[in-house]
NUZA-135565 format. One record per atom (N, C-alpha, C): z, y, x; residue in three letters. Coordinates in steps of 0.05 Angstrom, whole numbers, plus 5000, padded with zeros to 4 digits. Each point is the difference from the previous one (the first is absolute). Layout:
<pts>
ZYXALA
...
</pts>
This chain:
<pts>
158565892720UNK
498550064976UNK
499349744986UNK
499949994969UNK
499949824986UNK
497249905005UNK
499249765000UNK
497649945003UNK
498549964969UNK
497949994999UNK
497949994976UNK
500949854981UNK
500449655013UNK
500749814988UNK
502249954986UNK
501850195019UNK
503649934996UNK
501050254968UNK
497750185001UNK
500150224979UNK
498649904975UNK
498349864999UNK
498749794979UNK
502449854995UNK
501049835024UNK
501649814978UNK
502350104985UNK
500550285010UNK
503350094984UNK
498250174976UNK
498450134996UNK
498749964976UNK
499849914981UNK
499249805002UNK
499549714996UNK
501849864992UNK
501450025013UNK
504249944994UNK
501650134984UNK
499250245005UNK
501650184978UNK
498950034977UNK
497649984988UNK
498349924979UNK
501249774983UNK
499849795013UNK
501349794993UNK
502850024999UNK
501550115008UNK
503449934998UNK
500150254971UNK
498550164996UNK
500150214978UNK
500149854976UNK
497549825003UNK
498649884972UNK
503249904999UNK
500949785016UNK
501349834991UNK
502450094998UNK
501850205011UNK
502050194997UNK
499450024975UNK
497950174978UNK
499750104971UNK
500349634991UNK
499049855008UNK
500149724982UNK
503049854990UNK
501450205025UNK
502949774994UNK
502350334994UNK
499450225001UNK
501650144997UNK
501650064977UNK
499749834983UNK
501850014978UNK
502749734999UNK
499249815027UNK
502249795006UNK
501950245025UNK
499050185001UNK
502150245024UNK
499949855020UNK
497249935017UNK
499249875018UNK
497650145013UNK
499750095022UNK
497150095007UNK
500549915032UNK
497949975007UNK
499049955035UNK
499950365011UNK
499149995025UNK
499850285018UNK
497650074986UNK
500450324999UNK
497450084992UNK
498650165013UNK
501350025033UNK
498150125018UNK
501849975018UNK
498050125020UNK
500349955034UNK
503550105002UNK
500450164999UNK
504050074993UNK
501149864996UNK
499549834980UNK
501249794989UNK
500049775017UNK
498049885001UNK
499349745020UNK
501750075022UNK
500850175011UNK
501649965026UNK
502550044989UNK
501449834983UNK
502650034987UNK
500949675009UNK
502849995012UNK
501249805007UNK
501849774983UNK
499649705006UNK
501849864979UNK
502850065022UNK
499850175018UNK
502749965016UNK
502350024992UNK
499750154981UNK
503450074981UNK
500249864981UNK
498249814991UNK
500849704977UNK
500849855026UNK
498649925017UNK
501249845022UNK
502650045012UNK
500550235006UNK
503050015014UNK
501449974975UNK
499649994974UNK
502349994980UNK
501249774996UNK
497449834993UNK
498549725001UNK
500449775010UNK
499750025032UNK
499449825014UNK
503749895017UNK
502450284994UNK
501649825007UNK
502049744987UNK
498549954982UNK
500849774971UNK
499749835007UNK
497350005020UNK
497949775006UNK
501349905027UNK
501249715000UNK
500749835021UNK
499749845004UNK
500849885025UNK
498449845015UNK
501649654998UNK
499449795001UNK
501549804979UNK
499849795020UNK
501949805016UNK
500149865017UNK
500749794994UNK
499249734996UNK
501249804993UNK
499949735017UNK
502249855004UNK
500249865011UNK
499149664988UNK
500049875013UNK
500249754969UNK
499849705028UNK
501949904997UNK
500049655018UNK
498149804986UNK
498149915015UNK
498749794992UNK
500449715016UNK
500649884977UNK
500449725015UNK
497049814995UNK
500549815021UNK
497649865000UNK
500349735011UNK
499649754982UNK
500649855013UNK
498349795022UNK
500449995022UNK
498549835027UNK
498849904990UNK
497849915010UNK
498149754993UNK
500649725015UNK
500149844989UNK
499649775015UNK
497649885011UNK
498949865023UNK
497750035010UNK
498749684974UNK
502549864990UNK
499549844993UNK
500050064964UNK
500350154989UNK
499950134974UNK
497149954997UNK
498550085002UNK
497849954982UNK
498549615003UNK
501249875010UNK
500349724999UNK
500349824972UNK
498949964985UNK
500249854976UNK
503249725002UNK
499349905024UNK
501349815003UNK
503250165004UNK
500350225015UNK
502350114996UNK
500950124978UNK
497850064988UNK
502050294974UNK
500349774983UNK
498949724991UNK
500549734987UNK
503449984997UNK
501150045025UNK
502549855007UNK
501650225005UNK
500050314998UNK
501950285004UNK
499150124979UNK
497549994985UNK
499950124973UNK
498350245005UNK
498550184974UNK
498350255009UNK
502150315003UNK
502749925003UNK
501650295001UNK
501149965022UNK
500149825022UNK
500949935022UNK
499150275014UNK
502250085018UNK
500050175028UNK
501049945025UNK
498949985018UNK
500849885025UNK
501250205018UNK
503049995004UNK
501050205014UNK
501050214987UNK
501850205013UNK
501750204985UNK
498150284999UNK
499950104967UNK
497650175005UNK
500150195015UNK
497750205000UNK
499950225025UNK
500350264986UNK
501450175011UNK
499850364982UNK
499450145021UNK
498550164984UNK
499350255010UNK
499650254992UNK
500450185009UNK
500450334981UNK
497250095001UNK
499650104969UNK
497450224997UNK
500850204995UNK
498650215008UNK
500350274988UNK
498250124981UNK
500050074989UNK
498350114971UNK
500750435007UNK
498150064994UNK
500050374996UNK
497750004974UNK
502050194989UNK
498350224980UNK
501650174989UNK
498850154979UNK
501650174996UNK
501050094964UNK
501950195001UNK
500850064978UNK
501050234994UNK
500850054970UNK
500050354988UNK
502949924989UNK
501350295008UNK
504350034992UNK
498450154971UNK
500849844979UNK
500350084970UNK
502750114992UNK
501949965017UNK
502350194985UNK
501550115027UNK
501250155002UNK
501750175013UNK
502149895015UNK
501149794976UNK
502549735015UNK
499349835018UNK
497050015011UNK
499549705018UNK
497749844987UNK
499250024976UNK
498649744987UNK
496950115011UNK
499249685002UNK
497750035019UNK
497549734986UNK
498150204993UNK
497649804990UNK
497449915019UNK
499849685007UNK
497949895017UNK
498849874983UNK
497949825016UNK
499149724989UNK
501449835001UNK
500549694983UNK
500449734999UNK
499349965029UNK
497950054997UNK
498349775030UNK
501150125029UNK
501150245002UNK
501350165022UNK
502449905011UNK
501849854976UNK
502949985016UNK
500349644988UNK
497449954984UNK
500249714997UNK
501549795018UNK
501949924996UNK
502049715020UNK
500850155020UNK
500950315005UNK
501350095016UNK
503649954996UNK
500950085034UNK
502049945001UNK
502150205007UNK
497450255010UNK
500950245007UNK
497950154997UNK
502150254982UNK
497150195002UNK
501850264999UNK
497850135012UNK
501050285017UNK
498150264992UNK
501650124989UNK
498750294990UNK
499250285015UNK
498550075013UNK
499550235018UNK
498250204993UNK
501150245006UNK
499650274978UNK
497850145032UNK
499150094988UNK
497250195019UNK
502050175022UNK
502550094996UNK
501250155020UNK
502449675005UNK
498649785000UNK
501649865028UNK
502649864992UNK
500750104965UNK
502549834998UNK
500249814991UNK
501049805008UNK
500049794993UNK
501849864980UNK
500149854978UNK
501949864979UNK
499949714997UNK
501749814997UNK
499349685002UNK
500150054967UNK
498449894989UNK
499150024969UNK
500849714987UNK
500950044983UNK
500949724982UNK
498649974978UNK
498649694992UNK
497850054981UNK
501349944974UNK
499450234982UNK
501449924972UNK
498549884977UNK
497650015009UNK
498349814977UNK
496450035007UNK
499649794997UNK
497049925011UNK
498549904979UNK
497250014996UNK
498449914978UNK
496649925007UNK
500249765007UNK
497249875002UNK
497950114989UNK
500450044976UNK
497549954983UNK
499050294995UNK
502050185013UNK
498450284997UNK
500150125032UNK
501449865018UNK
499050075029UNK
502150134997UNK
501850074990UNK
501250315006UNK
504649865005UNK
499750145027UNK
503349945001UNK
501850245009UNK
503150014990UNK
501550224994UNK
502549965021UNK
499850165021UNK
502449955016UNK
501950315005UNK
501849915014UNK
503150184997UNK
501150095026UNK
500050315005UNK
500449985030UNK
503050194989UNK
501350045023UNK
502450214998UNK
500550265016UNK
499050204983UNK
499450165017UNK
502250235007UNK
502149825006UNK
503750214997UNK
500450164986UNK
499150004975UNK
500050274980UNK
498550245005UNK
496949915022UNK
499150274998UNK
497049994976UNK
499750194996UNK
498150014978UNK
497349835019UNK
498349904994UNK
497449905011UNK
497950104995UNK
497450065009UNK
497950084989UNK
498349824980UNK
500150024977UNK
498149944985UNK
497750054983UNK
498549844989UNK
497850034983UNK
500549974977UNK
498850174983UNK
500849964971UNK
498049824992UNK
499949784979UNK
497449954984UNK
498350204980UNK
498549974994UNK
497550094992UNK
498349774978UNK
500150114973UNK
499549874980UNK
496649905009UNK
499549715017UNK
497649925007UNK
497050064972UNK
502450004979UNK
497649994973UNK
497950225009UNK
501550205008UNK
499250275002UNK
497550045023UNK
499549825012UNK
498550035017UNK
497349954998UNK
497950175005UNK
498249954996UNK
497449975020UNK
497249905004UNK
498749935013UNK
498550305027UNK
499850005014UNK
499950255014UNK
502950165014UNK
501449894990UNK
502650195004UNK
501249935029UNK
499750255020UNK
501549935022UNK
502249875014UNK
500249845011UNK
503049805005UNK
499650015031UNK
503149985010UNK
501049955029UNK
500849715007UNK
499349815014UNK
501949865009UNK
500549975032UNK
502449924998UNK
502050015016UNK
501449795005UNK
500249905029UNK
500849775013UNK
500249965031UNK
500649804999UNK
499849925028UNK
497749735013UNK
497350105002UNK
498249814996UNK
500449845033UNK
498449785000UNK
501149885022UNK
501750095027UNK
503550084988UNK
501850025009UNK
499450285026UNK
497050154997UNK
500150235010UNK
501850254993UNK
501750054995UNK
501850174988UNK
498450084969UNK
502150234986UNK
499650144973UNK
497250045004UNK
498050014981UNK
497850015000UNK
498850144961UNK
498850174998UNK
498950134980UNK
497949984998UNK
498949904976UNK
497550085003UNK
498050114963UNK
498450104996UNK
499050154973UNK
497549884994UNK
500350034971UNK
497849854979UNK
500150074973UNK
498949874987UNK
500249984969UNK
500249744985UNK
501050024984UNK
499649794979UNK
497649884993UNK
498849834998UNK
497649805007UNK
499549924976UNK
502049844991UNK
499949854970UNK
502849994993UNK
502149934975UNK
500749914986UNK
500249814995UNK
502649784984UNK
499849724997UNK
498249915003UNK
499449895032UNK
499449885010UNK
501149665004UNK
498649794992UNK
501449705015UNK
499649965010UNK
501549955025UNK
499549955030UNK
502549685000UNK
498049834997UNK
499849664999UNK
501949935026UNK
503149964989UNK
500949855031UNK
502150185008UNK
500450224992UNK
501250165004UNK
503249994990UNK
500050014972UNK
502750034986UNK
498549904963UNK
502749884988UNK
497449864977UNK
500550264981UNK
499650285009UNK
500150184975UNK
497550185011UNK
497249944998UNK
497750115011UNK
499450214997UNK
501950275000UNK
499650324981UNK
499550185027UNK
499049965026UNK
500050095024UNK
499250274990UNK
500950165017UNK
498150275012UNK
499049975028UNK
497050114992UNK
498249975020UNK
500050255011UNK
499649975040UNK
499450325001UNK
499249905031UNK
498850235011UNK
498150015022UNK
501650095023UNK
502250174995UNK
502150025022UNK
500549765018UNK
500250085028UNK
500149695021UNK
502749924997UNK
499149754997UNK
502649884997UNK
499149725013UNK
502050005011UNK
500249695031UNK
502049774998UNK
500349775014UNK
501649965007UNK
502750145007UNK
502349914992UNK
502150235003UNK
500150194974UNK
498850054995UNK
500150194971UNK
500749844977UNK
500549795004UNK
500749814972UNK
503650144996UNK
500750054977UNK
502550154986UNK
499450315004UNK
498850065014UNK
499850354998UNK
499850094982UNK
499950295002UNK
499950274979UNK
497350034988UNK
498750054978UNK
497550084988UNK
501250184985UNK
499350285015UNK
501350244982UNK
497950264993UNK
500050054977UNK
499150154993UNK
499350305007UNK
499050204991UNK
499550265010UNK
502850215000UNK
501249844977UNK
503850144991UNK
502049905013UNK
499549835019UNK
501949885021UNK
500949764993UNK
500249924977UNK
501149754985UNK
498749744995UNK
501449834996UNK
499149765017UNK
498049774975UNK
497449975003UNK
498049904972UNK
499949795016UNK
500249855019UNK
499849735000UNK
500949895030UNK
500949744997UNK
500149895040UNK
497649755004UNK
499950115019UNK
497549975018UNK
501049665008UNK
497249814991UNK
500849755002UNK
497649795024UNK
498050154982UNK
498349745016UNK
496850145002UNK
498649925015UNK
497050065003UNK
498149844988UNK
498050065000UNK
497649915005UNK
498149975032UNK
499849835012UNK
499149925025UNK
498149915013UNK
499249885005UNK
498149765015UNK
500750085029UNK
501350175009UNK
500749945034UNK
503350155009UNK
500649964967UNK
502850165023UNK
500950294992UNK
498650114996UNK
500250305001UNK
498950124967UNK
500350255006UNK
499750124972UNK
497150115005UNK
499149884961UNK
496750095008UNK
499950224965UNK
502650065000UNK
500850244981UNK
499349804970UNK
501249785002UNK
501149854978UNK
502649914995UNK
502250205001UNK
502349894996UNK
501650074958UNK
501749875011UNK
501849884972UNK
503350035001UNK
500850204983UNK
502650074994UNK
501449944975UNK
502749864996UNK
500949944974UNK
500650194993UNK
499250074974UNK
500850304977UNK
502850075004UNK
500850215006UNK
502650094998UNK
501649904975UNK
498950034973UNK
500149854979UNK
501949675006UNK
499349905009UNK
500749725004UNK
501949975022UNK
500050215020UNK
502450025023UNK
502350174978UNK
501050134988UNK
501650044987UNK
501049854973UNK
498449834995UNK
501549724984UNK
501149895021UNK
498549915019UNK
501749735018UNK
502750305011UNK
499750225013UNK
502450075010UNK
502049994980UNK
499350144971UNK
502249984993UNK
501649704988UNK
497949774995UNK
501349804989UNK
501449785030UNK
498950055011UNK
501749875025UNK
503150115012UNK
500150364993UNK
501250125007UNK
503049934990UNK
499349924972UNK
501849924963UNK
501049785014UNK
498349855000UNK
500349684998UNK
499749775025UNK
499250205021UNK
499349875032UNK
498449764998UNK
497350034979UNK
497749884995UNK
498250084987UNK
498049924993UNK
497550154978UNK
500149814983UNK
500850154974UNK
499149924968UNK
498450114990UNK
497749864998UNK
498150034985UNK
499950034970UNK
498750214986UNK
499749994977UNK
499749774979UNK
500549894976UNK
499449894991UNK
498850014966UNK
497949954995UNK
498950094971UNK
499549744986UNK
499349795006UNK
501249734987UNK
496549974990UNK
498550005018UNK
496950024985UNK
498049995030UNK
498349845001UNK
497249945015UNK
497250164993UNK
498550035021UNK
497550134986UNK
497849945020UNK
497750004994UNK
497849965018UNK
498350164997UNK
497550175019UNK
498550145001UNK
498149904971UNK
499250274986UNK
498449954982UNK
497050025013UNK
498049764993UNK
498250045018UNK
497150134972UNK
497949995017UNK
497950104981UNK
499949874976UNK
499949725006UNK
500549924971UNK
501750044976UNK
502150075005UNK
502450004990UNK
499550294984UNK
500050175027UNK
499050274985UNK
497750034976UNK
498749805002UNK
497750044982UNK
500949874971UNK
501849815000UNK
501949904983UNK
501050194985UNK
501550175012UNK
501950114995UNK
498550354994UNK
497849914997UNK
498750335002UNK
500350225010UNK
500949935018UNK
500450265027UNK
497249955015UNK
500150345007UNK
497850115017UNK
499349815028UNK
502649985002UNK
499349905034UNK
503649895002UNK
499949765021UNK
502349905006UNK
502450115014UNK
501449964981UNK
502250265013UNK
503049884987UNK
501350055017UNK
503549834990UNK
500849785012UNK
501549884987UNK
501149745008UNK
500649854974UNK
499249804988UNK
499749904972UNK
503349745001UNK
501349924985UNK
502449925004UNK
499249734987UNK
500849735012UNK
499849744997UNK
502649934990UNK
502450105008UNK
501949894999UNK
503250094993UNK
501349984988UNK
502050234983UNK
502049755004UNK
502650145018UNK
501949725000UNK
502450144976UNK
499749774985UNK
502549934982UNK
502250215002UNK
501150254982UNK
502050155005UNK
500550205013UNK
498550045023UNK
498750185021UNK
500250204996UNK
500050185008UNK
499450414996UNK
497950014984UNK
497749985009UNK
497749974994UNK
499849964972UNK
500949704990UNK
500049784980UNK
501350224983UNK
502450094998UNK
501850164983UNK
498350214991UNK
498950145028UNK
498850274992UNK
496849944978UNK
499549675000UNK
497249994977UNK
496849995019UNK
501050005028UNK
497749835018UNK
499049754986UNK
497449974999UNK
498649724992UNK
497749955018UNK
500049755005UNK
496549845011UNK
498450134984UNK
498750085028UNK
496850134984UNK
499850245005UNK
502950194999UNK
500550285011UNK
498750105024UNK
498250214999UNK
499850095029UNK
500850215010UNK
501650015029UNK
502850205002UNK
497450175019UNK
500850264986UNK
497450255014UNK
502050245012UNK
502549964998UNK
501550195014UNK
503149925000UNK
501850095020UNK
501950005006UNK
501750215001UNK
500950154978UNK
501750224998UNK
497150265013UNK
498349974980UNK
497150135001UNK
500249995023UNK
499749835022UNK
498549955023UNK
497449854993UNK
498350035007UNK
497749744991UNK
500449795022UNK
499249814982UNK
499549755016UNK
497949834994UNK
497849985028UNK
498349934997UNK
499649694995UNK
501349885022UNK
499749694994UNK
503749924998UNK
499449735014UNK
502849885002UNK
501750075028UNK
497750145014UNK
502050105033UNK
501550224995UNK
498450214981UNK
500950174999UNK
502949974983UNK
499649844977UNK
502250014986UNK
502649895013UNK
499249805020UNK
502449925009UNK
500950095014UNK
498950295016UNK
500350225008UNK
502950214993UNK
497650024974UNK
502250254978UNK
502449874996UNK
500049724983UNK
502849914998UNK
501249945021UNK
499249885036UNK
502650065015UNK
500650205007UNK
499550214996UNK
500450294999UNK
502650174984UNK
500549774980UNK
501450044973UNK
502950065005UNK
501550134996UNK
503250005009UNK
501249804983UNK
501549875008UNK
501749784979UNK
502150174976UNK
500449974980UNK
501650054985UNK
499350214986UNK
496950065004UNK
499050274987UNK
497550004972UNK
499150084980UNK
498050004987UNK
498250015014UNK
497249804989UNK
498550095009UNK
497549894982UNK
497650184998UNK
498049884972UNK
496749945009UNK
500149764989UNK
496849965014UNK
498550134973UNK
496850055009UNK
498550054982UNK
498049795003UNK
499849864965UNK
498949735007UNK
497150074964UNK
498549835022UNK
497649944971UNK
500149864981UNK
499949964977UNK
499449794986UNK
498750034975UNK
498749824995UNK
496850074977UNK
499550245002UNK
499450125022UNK
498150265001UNK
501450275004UNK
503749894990UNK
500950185001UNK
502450145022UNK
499650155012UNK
502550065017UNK
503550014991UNK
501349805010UNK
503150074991UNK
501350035021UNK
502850174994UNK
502150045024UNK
502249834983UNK
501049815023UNK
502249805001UNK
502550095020UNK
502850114994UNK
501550005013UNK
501749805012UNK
500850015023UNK
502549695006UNK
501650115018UNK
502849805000UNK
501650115028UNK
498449855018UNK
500650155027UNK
499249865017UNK
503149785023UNK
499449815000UNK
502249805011UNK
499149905016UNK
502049845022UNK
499849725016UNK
500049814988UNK
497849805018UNK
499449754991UNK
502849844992UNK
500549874971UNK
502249935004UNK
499849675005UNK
502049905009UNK
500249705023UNK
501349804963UNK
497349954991UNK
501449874969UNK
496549815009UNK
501549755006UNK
502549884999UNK
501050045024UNK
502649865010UNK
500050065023UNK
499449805021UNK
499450065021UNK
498349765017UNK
500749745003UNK
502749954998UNK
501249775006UNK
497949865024UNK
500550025026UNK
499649885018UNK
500449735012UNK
498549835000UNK
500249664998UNK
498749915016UNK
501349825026UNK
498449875018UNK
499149754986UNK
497949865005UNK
499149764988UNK
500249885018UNK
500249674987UNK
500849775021UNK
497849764978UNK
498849755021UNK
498849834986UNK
497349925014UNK
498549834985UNK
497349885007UNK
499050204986UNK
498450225004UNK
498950114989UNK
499050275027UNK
498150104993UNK
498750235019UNK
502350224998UNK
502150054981UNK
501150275004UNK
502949925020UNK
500249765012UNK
503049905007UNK
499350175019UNK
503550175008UNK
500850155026UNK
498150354996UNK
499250034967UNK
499350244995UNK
502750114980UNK
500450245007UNK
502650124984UNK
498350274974UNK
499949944975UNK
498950084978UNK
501050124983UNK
498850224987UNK
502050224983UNK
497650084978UNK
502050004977UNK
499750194966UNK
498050115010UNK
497450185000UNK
498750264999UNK
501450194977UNK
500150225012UNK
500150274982UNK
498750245007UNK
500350154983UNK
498650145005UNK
501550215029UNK
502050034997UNK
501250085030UNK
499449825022UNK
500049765004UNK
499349935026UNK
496949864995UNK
498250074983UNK
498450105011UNK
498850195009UNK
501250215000UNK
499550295017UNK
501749975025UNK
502349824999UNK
501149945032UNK
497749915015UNK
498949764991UNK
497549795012UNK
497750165001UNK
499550154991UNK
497650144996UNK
497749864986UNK
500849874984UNK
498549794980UNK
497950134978UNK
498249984998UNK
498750164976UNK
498849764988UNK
499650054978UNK
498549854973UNK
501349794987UNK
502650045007UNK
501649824977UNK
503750105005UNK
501349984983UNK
502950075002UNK
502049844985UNK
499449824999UNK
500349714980UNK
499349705020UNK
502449765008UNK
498449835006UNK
502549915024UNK
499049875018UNK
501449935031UNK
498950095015UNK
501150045023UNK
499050185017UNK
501349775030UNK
498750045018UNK
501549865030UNK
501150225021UNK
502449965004UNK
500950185012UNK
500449975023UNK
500949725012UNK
499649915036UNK
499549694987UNK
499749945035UNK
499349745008UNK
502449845032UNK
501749864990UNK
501749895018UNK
497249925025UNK
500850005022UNK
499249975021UNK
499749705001UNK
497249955001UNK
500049725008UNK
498749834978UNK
500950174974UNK
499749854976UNK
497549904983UNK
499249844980UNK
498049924994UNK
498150274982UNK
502150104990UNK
498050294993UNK
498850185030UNK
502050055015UNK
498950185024UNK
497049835010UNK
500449745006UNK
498849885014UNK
496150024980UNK
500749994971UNK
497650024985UNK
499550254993UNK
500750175014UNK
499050314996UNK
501150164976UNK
501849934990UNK
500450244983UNK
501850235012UNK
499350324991UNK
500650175012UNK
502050124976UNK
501950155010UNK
501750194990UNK
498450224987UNK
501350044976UNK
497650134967UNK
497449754991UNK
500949875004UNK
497949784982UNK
501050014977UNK
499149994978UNK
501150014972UNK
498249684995UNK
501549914986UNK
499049664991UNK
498050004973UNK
498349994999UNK
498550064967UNK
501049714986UNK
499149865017UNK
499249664976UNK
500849745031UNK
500849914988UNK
501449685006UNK
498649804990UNK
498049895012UNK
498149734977UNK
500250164977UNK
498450185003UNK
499050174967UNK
502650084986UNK
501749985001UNK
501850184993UNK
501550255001UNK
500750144993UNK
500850205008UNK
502750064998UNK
502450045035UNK
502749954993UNK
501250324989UNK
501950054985UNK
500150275000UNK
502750135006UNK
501549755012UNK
502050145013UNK
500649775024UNK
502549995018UNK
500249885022UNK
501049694989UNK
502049994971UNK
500249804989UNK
498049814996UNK
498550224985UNK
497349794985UNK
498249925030UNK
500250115022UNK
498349875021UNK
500849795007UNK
502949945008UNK
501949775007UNK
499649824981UNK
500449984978UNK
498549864981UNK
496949955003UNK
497450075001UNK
497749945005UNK
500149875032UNK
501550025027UNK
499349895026UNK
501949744992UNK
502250024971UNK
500849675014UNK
498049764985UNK
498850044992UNK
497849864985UNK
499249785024UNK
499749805004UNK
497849825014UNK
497549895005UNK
498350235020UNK
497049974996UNK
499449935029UNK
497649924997UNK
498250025024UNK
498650185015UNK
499550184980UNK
498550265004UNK
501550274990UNK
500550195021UNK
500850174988UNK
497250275001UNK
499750114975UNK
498050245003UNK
500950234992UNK
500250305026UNK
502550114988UNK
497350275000UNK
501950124983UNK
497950314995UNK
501750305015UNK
499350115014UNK
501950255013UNK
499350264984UNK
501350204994UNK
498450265015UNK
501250185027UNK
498149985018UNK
500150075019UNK
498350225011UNK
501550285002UNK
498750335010UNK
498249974979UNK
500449984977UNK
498650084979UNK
497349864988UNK
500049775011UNK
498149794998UNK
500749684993UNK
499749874983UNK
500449754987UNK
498349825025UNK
501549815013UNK
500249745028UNK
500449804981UNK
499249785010UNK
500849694987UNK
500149855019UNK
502149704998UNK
499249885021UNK
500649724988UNK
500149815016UNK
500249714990UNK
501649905023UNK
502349904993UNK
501049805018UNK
500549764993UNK
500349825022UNK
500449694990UNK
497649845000UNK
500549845000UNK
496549704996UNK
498050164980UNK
</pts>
């Protein structure tokens, strides 16, 4: 017999799931609306579901080289130098697990970056035990997300369809699905938490979905699937302080896993959209400038020369408030919408100016590589000797992952040993100024280092921040 308490709270419950059933029943969404209901199973989304969801093995050799007992000796590294290794280095095998979702029927298989990162082998295993050696066809840092290829002898595979992430909204039930610290297939239920979310550190496109479903260790590339079986986001990373899930986790939008599958799929890499234009969060002030209610958009600094953008009648000062009527709140969001963008397709921002709302059409394109890098090792008395230096464009700066300039030199390595390695400059340094100058291609730099000074004062940008340094007397 039901006890007092236990009949209060389904009352109580069912009261509540009513109100809110009538609140959303015109999105053709309602919760249980009584005791009948509540004992209704996700078991038949799961068995549809969950055999997509696999288990992701990777191998990866790490080398390391010996220490010498005498290496940290001033008097020795003087006379063998600071790249010296003593002895033939040492390898050793790691194993890496997590997991991933079959997006097509042929084999193609979506993880994380960080899952099969510097692997050497990686091995695909399906919930009933079979196993596939997977070949990786294209990987992408900056959104976490990588696309591999198994062969499954021509039999059809189980997969997940995507699920337009736009569509998702806050409350809405989700499954995920994985293999959390390598305890076998594991399920578990929640809801959606928040929405573009930035989760700092992660991948540099901050549009997370948040949701309370456990998600562990091991669950990094999994399934985040919806109530319709289909797949709204993979399961990447937590929120922590010990390890475990404290029902703060973070999934990339399905949205952004079907750019990278299909442009890797094309091209066996990710091309990024390109709109030929910069923007920065409009802040309170700006808004008050600009007589808006409250801060909202992304306001545009910068319009390159010829561009999509430039053609379509973008100007400084514009603030872009939507993306093919998506809104966009700040500049995460926007850079959101546009990598989202299919290449070769229309697409129209809705932008402000003096008060008034306009729609601007453009194609959307790849960064194009003008000029082209022309790659140049430097030699000389000068801080850049034994650094090898290239054109910036706007295509390899989306190789580099370079933001806030697409114009200029850029450093691309450092010979081993050499007077650049040795003074710290890193690969993506873009050069601003030379003794106050500014070089603007690899020519004009070679020209500014053969000069004869005493002092050299060089200006970087580096991860998005202006460095200076001074060398010489």
């Amino acid at each position: 017999m039901m006890s007092m308490r236990g009949a209060l709270w389904l009352a109580a419950a069912g009261l509540a799931l009513a109100v809110a059933g009538t609140a959303i029943a015109d999105a053709g969404k309602r919760p249980p609306a009584g005791r009948e209901e509540m004992r209704l199973s996700f078991a038949p989304l799961v068995k549809r579901a969950a055999p997509a969801v696999v288990n992701i093995y990777a191998r990866r050799v790490v080398r390391s080289a010996p220490v010498s007992p005498f290496f940290n000796d001033p008097f020795f590294r003087r006379f063998f130098g600071e790249d010296f290794s003593f002895g033939r280095p040492r390898e050793r095998v790691q194993n890496s697990l997590g997991s991933g979702v079959v997006v097509r029927p042929d084999g193609l298989v979506v993880t994380n970056h960080h899952v099969i990162k510097d692997a050497s082998e990686i091995t695909v295993v399906f919930a009933d035990r079979r196993e596939f050696d997977a070949k990786l066809v294209g990987s992408d840092e900056r959104t976490d997300l990588a696309v591999l290829r198994i062969d499954p002898g021509g039999q059809s595979l189980p997969h997940l369809e995507l699920r337009d992430s736009d569509d998702l909204k806050v409350g809405d039930l989700v499954l995920a699905i994985g293999n959390p610290f390598g305890v076998g297939q594991t399920v578990t239920s929640g809801i959606v938490s928040a929405l573009a979310r930035t989760a700092a550190g992660i991948s540099d496109f901050g549009f997370f979905i948040q949701t309370d479903a456990a998600i562990n260790p091991g669950n990094s590339g999994g399934a985040l699937v919806s109530v319709e079986g289909r797949l709204v986001g993979i399961n990447t990373a937590i929120y922590s302080k010990g390890g475990g899930s404290v029902g703060i986790g973070f999934a990339i939008p399905s949205n952004m896993v079907a750019m990278v599958v299909d442009s890797v799929d094309r091209t066996g890499r990710v091309v990024r959209p390109w709109i030929g234009a910069r923007a920065q969060d409009v802040t309170a002030a700006i808004a008050a400038s600009l007589g808006q209610s409250r801060p909202v958009g992304a306001i545009v600094r910068e319009v390159y020369p010829g561009g999509p953008t430039d053609r379509a009648g973008l100007r400084v000062g514009d603030v872009i408030l939507a993306v093919n009527g998506r809104k966009t709140l700040d500049r995460a969001g926007l850079l959101f919408r546009l990598a989202t963008l299919r290449l070769d397709s229309n697409a129209e921002l809705t932008v402000l100016r003096q008060g008034r709302e306009r729609s601007l059409r453009f194609r959307v394109i790849a960064p194009p590589e003008i000029p082209p890098r022309n790659v140049t090792e430097l030699e000389g008395r000068h801080p850049f000797s034994g650094a090898a230096m290239a054109d910036l464009s706007p295509a390899l700066a989306e190789e580099l992952g370079v933001e806030g300039v697409e114009r200029g030199v850029v450093v691309m390595r450092m010979r081993r040993g050499s007077i650049a390695r040795r003074l710290g400059f890193r690969r993506s340094d873009v050069v601003l100024r030379i003794n106050g100058s500014e070089p603007r291609s690899v020519a004009g730099l070679k020209r500014l280092l053969s000069s004869t000074v005493d002092r050299w004062r060089v200006s970087l940008l580096r991860d998005g921040q202006t460095v200076s340094f001074v060398f010489g007397a």
